[in-house]
C-alpha positions as CSV (number, residue, x, y, z in Angstrom):
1,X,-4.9,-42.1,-0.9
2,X,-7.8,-39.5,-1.7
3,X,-7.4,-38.5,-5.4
4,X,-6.9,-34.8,-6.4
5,X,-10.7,-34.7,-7.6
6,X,-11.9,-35.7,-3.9
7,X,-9.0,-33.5,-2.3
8,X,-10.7,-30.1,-4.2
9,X,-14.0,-31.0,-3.7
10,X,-13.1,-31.6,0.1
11,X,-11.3,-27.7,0.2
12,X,-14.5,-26.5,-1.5
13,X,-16.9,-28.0,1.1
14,X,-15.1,-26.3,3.8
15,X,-14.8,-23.6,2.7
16,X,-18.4,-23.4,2.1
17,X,-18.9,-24.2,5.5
18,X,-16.4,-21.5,6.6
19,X,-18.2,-18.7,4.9
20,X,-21.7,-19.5,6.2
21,X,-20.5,-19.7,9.8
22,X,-18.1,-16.8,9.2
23,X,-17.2,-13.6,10.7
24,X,-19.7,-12.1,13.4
25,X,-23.7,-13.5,13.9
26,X,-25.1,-11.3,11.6
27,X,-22.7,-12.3,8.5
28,X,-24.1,-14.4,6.3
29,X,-22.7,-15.2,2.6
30,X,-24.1,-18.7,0.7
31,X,-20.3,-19.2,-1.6
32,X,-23.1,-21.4,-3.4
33,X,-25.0,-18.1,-4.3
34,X,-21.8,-16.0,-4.1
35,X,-20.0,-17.0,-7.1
36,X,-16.4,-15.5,-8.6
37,X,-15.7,-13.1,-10.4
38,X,-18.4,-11.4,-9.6
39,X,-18.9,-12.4,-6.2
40,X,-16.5,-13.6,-3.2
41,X,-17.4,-14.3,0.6
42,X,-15.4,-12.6,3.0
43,X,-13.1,-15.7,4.3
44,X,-9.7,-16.6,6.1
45,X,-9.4,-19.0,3.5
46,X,-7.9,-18.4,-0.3
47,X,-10.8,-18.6,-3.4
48,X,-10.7,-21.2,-5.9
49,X,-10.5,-24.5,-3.3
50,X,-6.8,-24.5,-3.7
51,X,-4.6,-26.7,-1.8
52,X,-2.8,-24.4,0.7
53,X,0.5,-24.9,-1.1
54,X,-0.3,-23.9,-4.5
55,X,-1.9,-20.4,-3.6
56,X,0.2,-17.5,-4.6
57,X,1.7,-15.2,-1.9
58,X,1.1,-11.9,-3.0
59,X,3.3,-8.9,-1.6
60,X,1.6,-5.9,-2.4
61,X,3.5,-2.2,-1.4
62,X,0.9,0.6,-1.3
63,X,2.0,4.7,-1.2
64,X,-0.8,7.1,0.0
65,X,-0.6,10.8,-1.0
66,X,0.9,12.8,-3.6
67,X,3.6,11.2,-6.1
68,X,6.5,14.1,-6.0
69,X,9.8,14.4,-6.9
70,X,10.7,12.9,-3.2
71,X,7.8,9.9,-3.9
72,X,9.6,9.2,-7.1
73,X,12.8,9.1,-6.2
74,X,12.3,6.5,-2.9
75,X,9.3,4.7,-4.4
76,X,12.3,3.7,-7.0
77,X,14.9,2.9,-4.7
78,X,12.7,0.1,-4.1
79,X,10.6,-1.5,-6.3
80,X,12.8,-0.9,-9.4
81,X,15.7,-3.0,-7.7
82,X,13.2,-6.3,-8.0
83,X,11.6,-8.6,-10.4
84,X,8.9,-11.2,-10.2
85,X,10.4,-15.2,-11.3
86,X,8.8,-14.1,-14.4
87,X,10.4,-11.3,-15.6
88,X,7.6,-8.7,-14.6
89,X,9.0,-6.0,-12.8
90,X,7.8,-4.8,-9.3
91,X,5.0,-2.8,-8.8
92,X,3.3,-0.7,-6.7
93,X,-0.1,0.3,-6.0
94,X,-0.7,4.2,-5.5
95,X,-3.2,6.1,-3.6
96,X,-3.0,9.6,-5.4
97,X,-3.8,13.0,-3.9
98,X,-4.4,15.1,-6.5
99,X,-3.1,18.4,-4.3
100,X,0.7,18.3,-5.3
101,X,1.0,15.5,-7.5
102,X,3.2,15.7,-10.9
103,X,1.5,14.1,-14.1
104,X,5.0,13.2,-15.7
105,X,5.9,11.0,-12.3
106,X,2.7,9.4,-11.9
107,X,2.4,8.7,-15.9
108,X,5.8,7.3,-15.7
109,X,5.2,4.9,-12.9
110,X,2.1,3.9,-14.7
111,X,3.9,3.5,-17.9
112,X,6.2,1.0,-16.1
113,X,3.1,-1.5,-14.1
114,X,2.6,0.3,-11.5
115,X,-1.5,1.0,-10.2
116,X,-3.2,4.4,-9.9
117,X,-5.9,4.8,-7.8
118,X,-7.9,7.0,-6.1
119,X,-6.8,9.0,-2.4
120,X,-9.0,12.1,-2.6
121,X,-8.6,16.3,-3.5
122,X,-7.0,17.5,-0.6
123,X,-6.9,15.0,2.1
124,X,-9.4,16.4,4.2
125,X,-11.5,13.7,6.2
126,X,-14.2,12.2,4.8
127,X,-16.4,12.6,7.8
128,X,-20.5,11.8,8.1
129,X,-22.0,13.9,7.8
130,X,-19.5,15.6,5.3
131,X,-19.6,19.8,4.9
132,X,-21.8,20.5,1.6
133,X,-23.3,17.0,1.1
134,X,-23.6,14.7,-1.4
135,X,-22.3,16.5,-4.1
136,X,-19.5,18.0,-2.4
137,X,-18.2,14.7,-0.6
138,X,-18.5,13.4,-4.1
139,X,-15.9,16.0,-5.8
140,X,-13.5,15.8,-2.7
141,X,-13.5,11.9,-3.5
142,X,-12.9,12.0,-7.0
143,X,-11.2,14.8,-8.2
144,X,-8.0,13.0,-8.2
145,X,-9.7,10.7,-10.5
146,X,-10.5,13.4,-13.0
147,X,-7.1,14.5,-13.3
148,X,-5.4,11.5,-13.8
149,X,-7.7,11.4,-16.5
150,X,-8.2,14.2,-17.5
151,X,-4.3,16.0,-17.1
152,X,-2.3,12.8,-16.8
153,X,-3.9,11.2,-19.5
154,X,-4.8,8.1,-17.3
155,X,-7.7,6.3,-18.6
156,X,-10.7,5.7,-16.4
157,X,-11.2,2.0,-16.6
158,X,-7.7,1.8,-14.9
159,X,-8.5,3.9,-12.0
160,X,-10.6,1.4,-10.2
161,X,-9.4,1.7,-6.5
162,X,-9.9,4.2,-3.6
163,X,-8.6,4.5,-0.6
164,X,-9.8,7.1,2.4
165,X,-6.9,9.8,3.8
166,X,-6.5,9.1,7.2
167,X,-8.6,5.8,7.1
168,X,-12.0,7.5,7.9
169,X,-14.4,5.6,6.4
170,X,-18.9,5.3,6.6
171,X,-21.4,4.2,4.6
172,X,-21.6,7.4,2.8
173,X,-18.0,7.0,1.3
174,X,-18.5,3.5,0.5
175,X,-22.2,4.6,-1.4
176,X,-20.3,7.0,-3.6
177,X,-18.0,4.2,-4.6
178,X,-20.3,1.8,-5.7
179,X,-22.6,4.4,-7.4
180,X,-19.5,5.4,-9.4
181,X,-18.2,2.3,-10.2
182,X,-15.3,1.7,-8.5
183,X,-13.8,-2.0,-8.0
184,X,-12.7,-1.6,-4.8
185,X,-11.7,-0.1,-1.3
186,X,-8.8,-0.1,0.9
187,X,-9.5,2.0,4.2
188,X,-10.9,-0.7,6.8
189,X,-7.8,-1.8,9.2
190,X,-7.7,-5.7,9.8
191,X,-6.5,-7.0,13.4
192,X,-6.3,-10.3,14.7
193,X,-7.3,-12.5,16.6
194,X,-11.0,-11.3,16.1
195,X,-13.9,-12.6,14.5
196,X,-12.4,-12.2,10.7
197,X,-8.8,-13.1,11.8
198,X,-8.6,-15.8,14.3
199,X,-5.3,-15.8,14.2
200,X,-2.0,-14.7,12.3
201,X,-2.1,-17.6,10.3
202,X,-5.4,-17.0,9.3
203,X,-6.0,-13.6,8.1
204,X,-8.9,-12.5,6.2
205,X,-8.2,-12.5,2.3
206,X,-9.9,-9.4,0.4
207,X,-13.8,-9.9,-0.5
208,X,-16.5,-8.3,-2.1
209,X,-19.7,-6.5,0.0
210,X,-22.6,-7.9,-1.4
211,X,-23.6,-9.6,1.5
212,X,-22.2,-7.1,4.0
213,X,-19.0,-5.5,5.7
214,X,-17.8,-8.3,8.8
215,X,-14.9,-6.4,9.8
216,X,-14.5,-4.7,13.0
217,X,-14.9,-1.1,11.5
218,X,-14.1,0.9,15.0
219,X,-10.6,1.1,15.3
220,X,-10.4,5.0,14.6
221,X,-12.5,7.3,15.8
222,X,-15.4,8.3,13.5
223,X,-15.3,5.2,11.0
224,X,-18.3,2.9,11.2
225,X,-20.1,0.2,9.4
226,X,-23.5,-0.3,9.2
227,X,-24.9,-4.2,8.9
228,X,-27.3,-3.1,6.5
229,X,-25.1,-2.6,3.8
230,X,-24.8,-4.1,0.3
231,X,-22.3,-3.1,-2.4
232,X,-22.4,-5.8,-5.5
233,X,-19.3,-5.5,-7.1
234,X,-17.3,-3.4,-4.7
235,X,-14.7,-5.4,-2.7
236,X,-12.9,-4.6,-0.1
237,X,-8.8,-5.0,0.5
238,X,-8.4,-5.0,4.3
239,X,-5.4,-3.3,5.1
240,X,-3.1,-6.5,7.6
241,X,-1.9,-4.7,10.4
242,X,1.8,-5.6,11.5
243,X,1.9,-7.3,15.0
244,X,4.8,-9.0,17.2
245,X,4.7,-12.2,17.6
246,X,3.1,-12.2,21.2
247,X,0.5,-10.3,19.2
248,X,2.0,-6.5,19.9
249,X,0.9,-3.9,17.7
250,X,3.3,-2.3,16.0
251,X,1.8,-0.7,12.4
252,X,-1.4,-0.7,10.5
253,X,1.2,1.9,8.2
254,X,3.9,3.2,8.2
255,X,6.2,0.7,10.6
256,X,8.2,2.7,13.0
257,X,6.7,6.1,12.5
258,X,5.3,8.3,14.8
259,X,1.7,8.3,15.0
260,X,0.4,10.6,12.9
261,X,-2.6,13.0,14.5
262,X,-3.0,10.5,17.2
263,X,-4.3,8.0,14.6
264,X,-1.8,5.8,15.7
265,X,-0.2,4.6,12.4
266,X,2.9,3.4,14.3
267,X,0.9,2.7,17.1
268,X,3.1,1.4,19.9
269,X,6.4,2.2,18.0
270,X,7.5,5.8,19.6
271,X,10.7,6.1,17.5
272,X,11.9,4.8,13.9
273,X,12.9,0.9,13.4
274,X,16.6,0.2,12.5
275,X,17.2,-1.7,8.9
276,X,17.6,-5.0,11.1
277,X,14.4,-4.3,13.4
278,X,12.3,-3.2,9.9
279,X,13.6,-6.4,8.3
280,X,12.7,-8.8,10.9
281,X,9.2,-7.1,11.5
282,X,8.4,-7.3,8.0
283,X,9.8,-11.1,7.8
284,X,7.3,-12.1,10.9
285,X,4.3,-10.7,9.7
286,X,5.3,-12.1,5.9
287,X,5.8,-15.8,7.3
288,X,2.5,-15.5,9.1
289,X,1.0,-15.4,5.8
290,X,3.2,-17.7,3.5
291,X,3.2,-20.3,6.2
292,X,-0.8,-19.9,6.6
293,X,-3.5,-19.4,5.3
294,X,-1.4,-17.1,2.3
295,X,-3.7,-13.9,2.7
296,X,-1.6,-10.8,0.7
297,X,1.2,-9.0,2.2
298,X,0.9,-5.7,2.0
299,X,3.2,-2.7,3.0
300,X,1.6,0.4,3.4
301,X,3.5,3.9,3.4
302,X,3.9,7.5,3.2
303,X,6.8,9.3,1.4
304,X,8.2,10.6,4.8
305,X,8.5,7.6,6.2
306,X,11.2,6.5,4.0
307,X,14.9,7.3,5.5
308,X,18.2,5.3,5.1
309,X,16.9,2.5,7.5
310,X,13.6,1.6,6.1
311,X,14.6,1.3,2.5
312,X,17.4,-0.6,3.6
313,X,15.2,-2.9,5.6
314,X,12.4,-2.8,2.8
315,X,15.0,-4.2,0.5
316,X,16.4,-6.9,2.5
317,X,12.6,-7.9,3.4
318,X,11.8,-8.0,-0.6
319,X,15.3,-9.9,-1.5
320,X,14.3,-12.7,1.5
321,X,10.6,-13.2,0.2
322,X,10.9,-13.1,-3.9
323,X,13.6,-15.6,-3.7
324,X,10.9,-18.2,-2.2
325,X,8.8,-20.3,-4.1
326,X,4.7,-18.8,-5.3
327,X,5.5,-15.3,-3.6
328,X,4.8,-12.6,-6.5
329,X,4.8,-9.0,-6.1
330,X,1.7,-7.5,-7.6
331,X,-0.8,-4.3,-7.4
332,X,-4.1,-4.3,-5.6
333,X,-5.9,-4.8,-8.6
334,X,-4.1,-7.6,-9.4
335,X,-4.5,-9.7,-6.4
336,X,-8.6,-9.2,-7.1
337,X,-8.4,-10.6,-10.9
338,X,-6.8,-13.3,-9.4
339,X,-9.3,-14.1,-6.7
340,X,-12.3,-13.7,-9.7
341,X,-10.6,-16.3,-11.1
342,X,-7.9,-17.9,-9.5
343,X,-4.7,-20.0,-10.5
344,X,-2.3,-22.2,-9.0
345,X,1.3,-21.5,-8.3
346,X,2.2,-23.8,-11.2
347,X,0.1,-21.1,-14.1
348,X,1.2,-18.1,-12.1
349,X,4.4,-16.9,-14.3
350,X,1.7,-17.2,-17.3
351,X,-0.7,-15.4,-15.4
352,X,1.3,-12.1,-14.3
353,X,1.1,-10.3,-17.6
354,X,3.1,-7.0,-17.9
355,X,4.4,-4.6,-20.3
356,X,7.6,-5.1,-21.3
357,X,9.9,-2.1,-20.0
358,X,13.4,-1.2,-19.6
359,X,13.2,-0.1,-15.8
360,X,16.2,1.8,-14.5
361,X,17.5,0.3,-11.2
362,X,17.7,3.6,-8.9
363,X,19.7,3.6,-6.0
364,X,18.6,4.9,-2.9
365,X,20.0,8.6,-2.3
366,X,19.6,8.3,1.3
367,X,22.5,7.8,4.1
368,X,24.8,9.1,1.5
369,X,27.7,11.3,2.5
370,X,28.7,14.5,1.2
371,X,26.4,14.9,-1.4
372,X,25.4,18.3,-2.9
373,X,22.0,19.0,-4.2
374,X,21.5,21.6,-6.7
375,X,18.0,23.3,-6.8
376,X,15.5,22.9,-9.7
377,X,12.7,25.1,-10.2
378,X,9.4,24.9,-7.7
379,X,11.9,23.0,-4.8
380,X,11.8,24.1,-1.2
381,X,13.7,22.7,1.2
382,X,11.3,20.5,2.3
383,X,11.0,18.7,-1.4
384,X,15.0,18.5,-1.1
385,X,14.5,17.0,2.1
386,X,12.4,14.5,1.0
387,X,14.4,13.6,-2.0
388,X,17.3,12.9,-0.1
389,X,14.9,10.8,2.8
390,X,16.3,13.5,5.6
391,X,14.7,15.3,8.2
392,X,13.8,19.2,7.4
393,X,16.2,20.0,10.8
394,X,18.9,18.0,9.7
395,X,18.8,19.5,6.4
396,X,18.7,23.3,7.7
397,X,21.7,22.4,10.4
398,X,24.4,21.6,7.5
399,X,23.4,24.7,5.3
400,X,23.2,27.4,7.9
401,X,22.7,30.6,7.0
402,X,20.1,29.3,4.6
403,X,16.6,30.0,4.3
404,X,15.4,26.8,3.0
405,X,12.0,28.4,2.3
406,X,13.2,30.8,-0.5
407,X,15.4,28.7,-2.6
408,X,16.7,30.6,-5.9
409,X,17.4,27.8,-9.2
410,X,21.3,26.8,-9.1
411,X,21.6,27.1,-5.3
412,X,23.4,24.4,-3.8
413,X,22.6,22.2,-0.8
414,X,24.6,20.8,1.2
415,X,22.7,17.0,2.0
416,X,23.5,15.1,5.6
417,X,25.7,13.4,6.4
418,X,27.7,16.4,6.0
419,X,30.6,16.9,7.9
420,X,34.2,18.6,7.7
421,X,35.7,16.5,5.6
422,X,33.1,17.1,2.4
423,X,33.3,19.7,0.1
424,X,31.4,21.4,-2.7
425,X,32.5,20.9,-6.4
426,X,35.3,23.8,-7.1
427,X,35.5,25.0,-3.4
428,X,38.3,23.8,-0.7
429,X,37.4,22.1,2.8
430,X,38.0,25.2,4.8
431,X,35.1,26.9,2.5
432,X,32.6,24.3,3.5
């Protein structure tokens, strides 16, 4: 029997080989010159020459936009009902719009292991050429960063990651990037099979651009990739699409939404997925994964695609894949320090450091009946809406009479389901 010594030494040597031959022609990154941390060749294959069964499984759950009152209060009803075998609390990697965001939320999920990073200003595209140049592509792209810093208190060395609105990427964006330091990307779409991804066991692990972008960078209109270039020290994390198993598919984000400005999020998905349809979507593509080539799970979301049904399903999904053995739910970030220097499954619950914090296990509001909302200050209907994971029609059709636009503080909301047999506090049915 081969001893342990000769077993790495074999995994290494193919996976040398892999990276050389890997990816389209023009690719071309020597793992012998390309050397962790600073430096990883893009690969279907983990770093670190680990035997398949003692790489980690990372699950990593990624929000884009603003972090609001309706963010925090579905954001919760997920991650703060689950724990790493370690103790460690889940987290969750966000992509933060500065237009809308609250400080106090975003501090608070910070506070508690969460990531910040970067979305943009105001979510306007981040086409090539972009309106005002340089300089002006440059503040639209970090001006989330500065207030997180500068308002939220966030320091800079912890806002590392970026991530396009509306996945429009170029060379451009990912120029300003490296001249500003960042650690890494998130905005290039990953399908399989292709060049990167032969198949759905073998999907391509995060890696940093020094020696190029191999990804197919056309899937939406007006991102491209040139071969010429060269970030050192900016990775990228590929975003995994979500396919059936005949190779349908069904999500880049978002599972079961719409698509959103023909971008096609949901892609083939024209309505919402049931709990049960959610569940065993995000099962598939997660056993894909653990029983290959263990490239990182991730889930990636807006706040309006959370309802009843899709935290329900998130949670089942979460409950199914902690409870195995090496799966760990961890931030972007995370999953890179790892791959500069990576552990086995047997050092992981040493690894996977976190504060220690009493989290408060929230409860999803949604699907609730006959609850009554009472407005706070700044709240529209669409914030109470989203809050409560309800469309802004179903909320206007149990409060007629209401304009949902002009809310005064203390006004009271009837929240769906609402039907004749609920009631507001101090009033009788035939009043409701």
């Amino acid at each position: 029997m081969a001893s342990a010594a000769a077993l790495r030494t074999a995994l290494l040597l193919a996976a040398c080989c892999m990276a050389l031959g890997f990816g389209p022609a023009w690719y071309s990154c020597d793992p012998n010159k390309c050397k962790a941390p600073e430096c990883v060749c893009a690969s279907d294959s983990a770093p670190g020459a680990l035997a398949p069964e003692d790489v980690p499984q990372f699950i990593i759950l990624t929000h884009d936009d603003a972090i609001t009152a309706a963010t925090d209060a579905n954001m919760r009803a997920v991650i703060t009902n689950h724990k790493n075998k370690n103790g460690c609390n889940m987290p969750a990697t966000f992509f933060v719009l500065k237009q809308d965001t609250d400080c106090e939320l975003a501090r608070k999920f910070y506070d508690e292991n969460s990531e910040l990073a970067i979305h943009s200003t105001t979510h306007v595209p981040l086409r090539d050429p972009f309106p005002g140049g340089t300089a002006a592509l440059e503040a639209e792209m970090f001006g989330a960063r500065d207030f997180l810093n500068q308002t939220c208190g966030i320091p800079l060395e912890d806002l590392v990651g970026f991530r396009t609105p509306l996945l429009a990427h170029n060379p451009p964006v990912r120029a300003a990037l490296s001249k500003a330091g960042f650690l890494y990307d998130s905005s290039i779409p990953e399908v399989w099979p292709g060049a990167t991804s032969p198949n759905a066991t073998a999907r391509l692990w995060p890696y940093s651009m020094e020696y190029g972008i191999p990804q197919d960078c056309a899937y939406f209109e007006g991102s491209r990739c040139d071969e010429s270039e060269r970030y050192p020290g900016l990775w990228q994390f590929p975003l995994l699409e979500l396919e059936q198993d005949g190779g349908q598919l069904v999500a880049v984000m978002d599972p079961g939404q719409q698509a959103e400005g023909g971008l096609g999020y949901g892609a083939n998905v024209t309505g919402g997925l049931s709990a049960d349809a959610l569940e065993e979507l995000l099962r598939t593509n997660f056993d894909f994964s653990y029983n290959g080539n263990r490239a990182p799970f991730g889930l990636y979301i807006h706040t309006p695609w959370f309802n009843k049904d899709t935290i329900e399903g998130t949670n089942r999904f979460l409950e199914y894949a902690l409870q195995l053995e090496g799966v760990y739910a961890v931030t972007a970030r995370q999953v890179i320090e790892w791959m500069q220097d990576p552990v086995p499954i047997s050092q992981m619950d040493d690894w996977l450091q976190c504060k220690q914090v009493n989290v408060t296990v929230v409860e999803s509001l949604a699907g609730k009946k006959c609850q009554v909302h009472t407005v706070k200050s700044g709240e529209t209907g669409g914030v109470v809406a989203g809050i409560y994971a309800v469309s802004l029609g179903d909320l206007a059709a149990v409060n007629p009479g209401t304009d949902l636009n002009v809310l005064a503080v203390g006004d009271t909301l009837n929240i769906p389901p609402w039907d004749a047999s609920c009631q507001k506090p101090g009033s009788s049915k035939t009043d409701s």
